[in-house]
Each structure stands twice: as structure tokens, then as C-alpha cells.
One Martini backbone bead per residue (centre of mass of N, CA, C, O) as a GRO file, in nm:
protein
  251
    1UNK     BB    1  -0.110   4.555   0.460
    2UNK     BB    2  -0.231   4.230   0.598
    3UNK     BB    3  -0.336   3.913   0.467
    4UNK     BB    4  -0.445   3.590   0.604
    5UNK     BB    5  -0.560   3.309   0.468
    6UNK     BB    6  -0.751   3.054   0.616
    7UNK     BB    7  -0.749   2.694   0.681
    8UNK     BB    8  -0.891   2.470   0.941
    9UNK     BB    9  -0.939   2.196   1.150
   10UNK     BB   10  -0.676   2.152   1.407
   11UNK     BB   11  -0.482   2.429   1.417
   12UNK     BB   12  -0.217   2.422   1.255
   13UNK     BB   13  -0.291   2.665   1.026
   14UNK     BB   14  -0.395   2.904   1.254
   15UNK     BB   15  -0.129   2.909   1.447
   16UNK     BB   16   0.046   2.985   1.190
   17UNK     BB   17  -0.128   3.221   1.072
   18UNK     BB   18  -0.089   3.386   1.377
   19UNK     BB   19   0.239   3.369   1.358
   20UNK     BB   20   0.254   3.546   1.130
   21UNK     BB   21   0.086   3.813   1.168
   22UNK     BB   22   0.228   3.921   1.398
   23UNK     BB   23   0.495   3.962   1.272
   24UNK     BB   24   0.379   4.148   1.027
   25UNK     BB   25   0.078   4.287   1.123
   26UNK     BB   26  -0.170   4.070   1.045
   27UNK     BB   27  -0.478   3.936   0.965
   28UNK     BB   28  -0.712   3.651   0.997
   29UNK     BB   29  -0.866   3.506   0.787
   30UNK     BB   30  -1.131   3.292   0.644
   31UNK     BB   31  -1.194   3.103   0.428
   32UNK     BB   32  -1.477   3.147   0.317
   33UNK     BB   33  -1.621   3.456   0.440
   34UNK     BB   34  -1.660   3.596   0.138
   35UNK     BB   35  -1.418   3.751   0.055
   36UNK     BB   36  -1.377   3.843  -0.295
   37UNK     BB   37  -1.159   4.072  -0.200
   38UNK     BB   38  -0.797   4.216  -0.247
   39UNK     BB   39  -0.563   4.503  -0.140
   40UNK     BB   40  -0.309   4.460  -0.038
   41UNK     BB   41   0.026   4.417  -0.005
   42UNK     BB   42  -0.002   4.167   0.200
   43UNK     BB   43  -0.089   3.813   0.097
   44UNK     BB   44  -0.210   3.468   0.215
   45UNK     BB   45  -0.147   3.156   0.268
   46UNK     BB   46  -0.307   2.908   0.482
   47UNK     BB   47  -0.272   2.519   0.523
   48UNK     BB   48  -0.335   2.198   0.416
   49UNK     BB   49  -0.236   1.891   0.322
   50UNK     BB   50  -0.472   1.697   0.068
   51UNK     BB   51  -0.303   1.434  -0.130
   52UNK     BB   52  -0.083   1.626  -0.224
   53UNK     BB   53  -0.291   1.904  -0.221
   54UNK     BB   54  -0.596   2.078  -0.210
   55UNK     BB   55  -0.794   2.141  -0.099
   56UNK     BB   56  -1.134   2.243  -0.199
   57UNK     BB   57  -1.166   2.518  -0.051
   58UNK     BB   58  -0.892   2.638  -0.134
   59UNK     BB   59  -0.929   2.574  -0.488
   60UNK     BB   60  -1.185   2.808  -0.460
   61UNK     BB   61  -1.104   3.046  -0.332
   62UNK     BB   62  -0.854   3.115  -0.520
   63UNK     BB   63  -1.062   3.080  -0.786
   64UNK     BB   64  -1.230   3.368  -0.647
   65UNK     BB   65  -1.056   3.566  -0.583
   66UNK     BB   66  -0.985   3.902  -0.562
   67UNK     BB   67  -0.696   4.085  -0.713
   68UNK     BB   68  -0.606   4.403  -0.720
   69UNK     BB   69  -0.301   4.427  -0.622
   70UNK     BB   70  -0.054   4.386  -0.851
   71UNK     BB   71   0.167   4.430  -0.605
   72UNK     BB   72   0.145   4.210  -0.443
   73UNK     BB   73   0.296   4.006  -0.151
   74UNK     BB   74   0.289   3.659  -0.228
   75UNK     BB   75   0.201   3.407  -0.029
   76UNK     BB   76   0.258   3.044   0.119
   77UNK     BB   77   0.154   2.776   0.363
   78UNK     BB   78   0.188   2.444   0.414
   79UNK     BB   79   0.076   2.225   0.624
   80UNK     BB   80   0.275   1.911   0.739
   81UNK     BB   81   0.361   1.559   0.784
   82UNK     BB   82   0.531   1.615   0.509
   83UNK     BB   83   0.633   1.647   0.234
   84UNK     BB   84   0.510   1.811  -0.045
   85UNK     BB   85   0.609   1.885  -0.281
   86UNK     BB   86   0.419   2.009  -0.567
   87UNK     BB   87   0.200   2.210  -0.357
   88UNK     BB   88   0.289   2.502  -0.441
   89UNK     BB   89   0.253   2.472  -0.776
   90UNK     BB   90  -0.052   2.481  -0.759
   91UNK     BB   91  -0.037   2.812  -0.644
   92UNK     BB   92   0.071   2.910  -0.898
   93UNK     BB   93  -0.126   2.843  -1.093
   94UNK     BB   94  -0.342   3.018  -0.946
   95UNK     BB   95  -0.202   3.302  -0.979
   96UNK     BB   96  -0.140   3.285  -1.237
   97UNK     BB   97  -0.459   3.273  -1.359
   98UNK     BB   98  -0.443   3.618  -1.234
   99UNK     BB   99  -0.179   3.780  -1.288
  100UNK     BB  100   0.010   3.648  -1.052
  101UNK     BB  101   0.273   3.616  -0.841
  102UNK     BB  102   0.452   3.394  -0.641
  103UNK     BB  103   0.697   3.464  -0.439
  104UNK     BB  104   0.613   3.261  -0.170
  105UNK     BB  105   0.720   2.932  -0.064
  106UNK     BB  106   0.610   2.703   0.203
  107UNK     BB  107   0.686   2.446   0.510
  108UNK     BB  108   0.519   2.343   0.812
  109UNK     BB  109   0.573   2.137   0.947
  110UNK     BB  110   0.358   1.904   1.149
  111UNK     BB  111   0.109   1.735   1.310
  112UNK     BB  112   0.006   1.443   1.235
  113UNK     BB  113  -0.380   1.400   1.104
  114UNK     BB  114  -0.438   1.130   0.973
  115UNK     BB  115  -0.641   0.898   1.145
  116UNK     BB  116  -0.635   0.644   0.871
  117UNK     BB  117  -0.293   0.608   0.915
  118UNK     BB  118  -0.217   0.762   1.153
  119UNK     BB  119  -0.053   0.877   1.454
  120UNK     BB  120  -0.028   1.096   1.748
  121UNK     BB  121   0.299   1.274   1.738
  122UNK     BB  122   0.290   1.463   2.037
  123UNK     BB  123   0.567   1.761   2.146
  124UNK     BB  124   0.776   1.950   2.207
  125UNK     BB  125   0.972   1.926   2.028
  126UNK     BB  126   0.771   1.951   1.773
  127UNK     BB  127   0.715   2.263   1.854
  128UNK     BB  128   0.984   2.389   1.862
  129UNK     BB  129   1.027   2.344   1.569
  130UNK     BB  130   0.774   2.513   1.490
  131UNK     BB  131   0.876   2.754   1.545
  132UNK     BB  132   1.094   2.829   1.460
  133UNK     BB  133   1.038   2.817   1.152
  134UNK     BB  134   0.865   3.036   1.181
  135UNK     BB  135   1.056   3.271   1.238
  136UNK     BB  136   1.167   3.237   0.944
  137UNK     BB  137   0.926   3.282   0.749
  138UNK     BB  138   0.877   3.570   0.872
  139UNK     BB  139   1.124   3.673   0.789
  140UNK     BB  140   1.092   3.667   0.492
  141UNK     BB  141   0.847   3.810   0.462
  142UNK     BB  142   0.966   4.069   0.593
  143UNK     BB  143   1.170   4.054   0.333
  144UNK     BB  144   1.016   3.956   0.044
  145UNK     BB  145   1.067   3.687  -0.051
  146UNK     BB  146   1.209   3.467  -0.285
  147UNK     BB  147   1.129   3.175  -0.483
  148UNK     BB  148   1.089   2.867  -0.542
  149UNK     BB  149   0.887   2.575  -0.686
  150UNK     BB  150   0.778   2.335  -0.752
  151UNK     BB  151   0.599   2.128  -0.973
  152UNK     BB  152   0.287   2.010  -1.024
  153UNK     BB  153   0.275   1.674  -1.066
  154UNK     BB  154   0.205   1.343  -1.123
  155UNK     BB  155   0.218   1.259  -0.838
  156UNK     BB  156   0.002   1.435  -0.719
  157UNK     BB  157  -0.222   1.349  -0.933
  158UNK     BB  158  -0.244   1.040  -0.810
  159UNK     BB  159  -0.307   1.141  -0.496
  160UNK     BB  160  -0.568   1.349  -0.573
  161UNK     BB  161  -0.711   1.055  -0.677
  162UNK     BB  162  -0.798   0.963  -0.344
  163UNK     BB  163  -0.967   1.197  -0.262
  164UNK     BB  164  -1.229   1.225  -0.102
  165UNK     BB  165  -1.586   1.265  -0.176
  166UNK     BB  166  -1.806   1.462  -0.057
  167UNK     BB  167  -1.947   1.146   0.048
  168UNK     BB  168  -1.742   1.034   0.257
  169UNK     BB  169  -1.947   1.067   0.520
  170UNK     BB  170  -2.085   0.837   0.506
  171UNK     BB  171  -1.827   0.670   0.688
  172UNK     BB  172  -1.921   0.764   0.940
  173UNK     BB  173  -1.970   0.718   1.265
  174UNK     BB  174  -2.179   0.657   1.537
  175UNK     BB  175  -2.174   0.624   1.904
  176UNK     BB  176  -2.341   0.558   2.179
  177UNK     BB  177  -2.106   0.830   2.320
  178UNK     BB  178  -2.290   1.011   2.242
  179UNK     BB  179  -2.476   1.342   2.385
  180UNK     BB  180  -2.543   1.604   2.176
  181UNK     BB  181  -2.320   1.857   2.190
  182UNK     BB  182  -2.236   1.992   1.876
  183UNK     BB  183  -1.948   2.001   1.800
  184UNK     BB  184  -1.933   1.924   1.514
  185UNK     BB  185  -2.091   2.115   1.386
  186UNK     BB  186  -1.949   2.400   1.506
  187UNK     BB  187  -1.646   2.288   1.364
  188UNK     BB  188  -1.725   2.301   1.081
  189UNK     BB  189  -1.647   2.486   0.812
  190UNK     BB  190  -1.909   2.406   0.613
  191UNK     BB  191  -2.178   2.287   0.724
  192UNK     BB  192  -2.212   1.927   0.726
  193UNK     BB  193  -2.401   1.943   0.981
  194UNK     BB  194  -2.635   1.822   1.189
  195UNK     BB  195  -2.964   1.773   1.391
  196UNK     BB  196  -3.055   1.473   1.489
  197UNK     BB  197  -3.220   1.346   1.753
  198UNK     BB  198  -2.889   1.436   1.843
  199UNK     BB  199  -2.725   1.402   1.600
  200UNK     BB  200  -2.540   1.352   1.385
  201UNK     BB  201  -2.599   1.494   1.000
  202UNK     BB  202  -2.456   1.459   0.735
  203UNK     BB  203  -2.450   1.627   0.373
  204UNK     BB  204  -2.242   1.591   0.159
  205UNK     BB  205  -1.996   1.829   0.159
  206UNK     BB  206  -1.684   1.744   0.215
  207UNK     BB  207  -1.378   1.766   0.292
  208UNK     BB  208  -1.191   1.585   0.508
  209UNK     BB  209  -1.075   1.712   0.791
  210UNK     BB  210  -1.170   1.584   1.037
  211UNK     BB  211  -1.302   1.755   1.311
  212UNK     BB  212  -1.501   1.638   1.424
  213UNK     BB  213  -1.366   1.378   1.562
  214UNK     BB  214  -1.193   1.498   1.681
  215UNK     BB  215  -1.365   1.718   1.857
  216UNK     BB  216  -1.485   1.559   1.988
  217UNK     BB  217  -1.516   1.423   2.367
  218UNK     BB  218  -1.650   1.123   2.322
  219UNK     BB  219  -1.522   0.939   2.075
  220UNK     BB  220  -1.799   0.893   1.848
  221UNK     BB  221  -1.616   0.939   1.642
  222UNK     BB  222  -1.551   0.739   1.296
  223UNK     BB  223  -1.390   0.597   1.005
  224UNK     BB  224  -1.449   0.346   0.971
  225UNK     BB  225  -1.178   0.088   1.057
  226UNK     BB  226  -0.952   0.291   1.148
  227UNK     BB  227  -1.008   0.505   1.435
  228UNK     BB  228  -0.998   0.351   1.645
  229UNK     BB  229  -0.854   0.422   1.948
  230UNK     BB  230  -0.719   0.692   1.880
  231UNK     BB  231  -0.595   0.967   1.900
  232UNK     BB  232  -0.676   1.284   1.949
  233UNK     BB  233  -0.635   1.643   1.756
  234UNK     BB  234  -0.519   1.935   1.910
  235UNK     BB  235  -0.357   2.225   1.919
  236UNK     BB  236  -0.261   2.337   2.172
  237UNK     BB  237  -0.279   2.695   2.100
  238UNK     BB  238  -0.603   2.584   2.022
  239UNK     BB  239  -0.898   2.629   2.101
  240UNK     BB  240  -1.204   2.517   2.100
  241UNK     BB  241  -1.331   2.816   2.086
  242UNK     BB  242  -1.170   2.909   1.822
  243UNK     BB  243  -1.229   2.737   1.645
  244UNK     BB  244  -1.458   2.756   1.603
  245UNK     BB  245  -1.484   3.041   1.574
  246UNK     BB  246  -1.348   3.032   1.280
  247UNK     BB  247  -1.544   2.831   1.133
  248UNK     BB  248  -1.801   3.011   1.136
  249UNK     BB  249  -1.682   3.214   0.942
  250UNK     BB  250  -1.668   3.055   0.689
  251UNK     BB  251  -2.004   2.975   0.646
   0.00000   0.00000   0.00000
């Protein structure tokens, strides 16, 4: 048996595990499910990097979980909008502190969404290589391939103490083109809005994953004075009500 755990944001790291699941013949759950044992042979873990780091999400997840078949065959993949550097070794370290060996990690190039930095560029060539890509990591694990990874290094921790801290949804702010769909509280992973009078109630839980954002239709979310005008970004293979369903199931 094979489980992939995932955390996603904008469906980038689902259709990852999605596509790396169907390969291997296993099933895809959400971190933070509730789940906090697993005895498969084949393990994985899929996610975005944040700050050069692991979401906050990920590194509770990771640090709770129990793996009782010490013989199972763990890999990881980060998705991600340019090199990781040396966040594999992050999750190596936490691996190796549960007495089990991450076997094999690598990095999925995808569609770059943090929109108080970036623009979205979104195309079919930058698809059809992300296929590709996934093609070639299915294989490895499905011949359980082993590699190195970087080491968490000093880059690493410098970059990821600018990750803002869960009261950082203080700066989002909501405009009057809001008309009280509730999209952003369903699809947020961590259930960390509310809906009064009509609007979204931020809770100060934030992962900072920007779901909100992205997912709004009516573009009446942004953060500070970054994302005005901006494109948002939903993977294209990745419903919006796929979405909502993952990470209802996260909560």
C-alpha cells in the first residue's frame, strides 16, 4: 500500500500527489486529517515551500505523525517556483528524529503563486514540463530510488525567519466587491475564517497559504498593497470544488 500526504494551497501540490498517487497505485490524504499513524509500505509527503522552509502546517504534521513500519520506503516532494535549496534536508531532519531514513526527495518546478512578490505565468509549455517532470519522479519511486538531499542550511533559516506569523492575516483586507460567497472560508486548509455580517473574519491561525486570495471570484481579497491588480491562480487540472473538498478534509 502507498499514501501520499498533501497539503495544498492553489492545487499545485494536489495535482502533484494526484499524479504521483495514480503512478504508484496509492491514495492521496491531507495533512493535519486527523491521521496520526501510518504503517504503509510506501509513504510520501507533497507540499509547496514557504520562505525556503516547510509551511508551519507541514512541520506539525511531520512532527506528529507516527510511522510504525520502519522498513517503509519514504520520499518527499516540494513544489515549488524556482530551487529549493536545502529545504529536503529539513524534512530529512525530521525524519531522521523518528529513527526512519527519507529514502528519496526531489522538487516539482510549478506555477509560482505568491502574489505580494510575483506575477502569475501560467502556460501550456510550463504544463507540459511539469508532466514531464512528474513522469520521471513516478519512476524513481516506483523503483525506490534513493538520492541525497542539500542540507537545511544557514540560506535556509535566514529566509525562513521572514515567514510571517499566524496573525498575519491582520493585513488582508476585503473589498466592497466581496458579496459573501463564503469561498474563502471553504477553502481555507485550516478553517482559519469565519463569516460575520456577511464577510470573512480572519482568526489569526494563518498558514499564509493565500487560498483566500487566489480562490476569492470576486477579487475582493489582497494583502497589503502587494496584490491589487494581480492575477489569481487556481492549477489549471484542479477544480475549484476539489479544492474546497481537500481541504475541508484537512480541518
Amino acid at each position: 500500500m502507498a499514501t501520499i500526504f498533501c497539503f495544498t494551497s492553489t492545487g499545485n501540490s494536489l495535482y502533484t500527489a494526484k499524479m504521483l498517487a495514480e503512478k504508484i497505485d496509492g491514495k492521496v490524504l491531507p495533512m493535519n486529517s486527523g491521521l496520526n499513524q501510518c504503517d504503509d509500505d510506501v509513504i510520501g509527503f507533497v507540499f509547496p515551500v514557504y520562505f525556503w522552509g516547510l509551511p508551519r502546517i507541514v512541520e506539525r504534521f511531520i512532527s506528529e505523525i507516527k510511522i510504525t513500519n520502519k522498513d517503509a520506503y519514504i520520499f518527499t516532494v516540494a513544489t515549488c517556483g524556482g530551487p529549493v535549496f536545502g529545504v529536503l534536508g529539513r524534512m530529512k531532519t525530521l525524519m531522521k528524529s523518528k529513527g526512519i531514513p527519507l529514502q528519496y526527495g526531489t522538487q516539482i518546478i510549478s506555477v509560482t503563486n505568491y502574489l505580494p512578490e510575483y506575477d502569475i505565468k501560467d502556460n501550456d509549455t510550463i504544463r507540459e514540463k511539469i508532466n514531464v517532470r512528474l513522469l520521471k519522479v513516478a519512476g524513481d519511486i516506483k523503483d525506490r530510488t534513493s538520492n541525497r538531499v542539500a542540507p537545511y542550511g544557514i540560506i535556509n533559516k535566514m529566509a525562513y525567519k521572514t515567514y510571517p506569523d499566524s496573525n498575519c492575516d491582520s493585513f488582508f483586507t476585503i473589498s466592497q466587491a466581496c458579496d459573501g460567497c463564503t469561498i474563502c472560508q471553504k477553502v481555507c486548509p485550516v478553517g482559519n475564517i469565519a463569516i460575520e455580517n456577511g464577510k470573512p473574519l480572519y482568526q489569526h491561525q494563518c498558514e499564509f497559504c493565500l487560498a483566500c486570495l487566489h480562490s476569492c471570484p470576486a477579487l475582493a481579497i489582497d494583502w497589503k498593497q502587494k496584490t491589487q491588480g494581480k492575477d489569481r491562480f487556481r492549477n489549471a487540472n484542479i477544480t475549484l470544488n476539489e479544492l474546497i473538498g481537500f481541504n475541508s478534509q484537512a480541518r
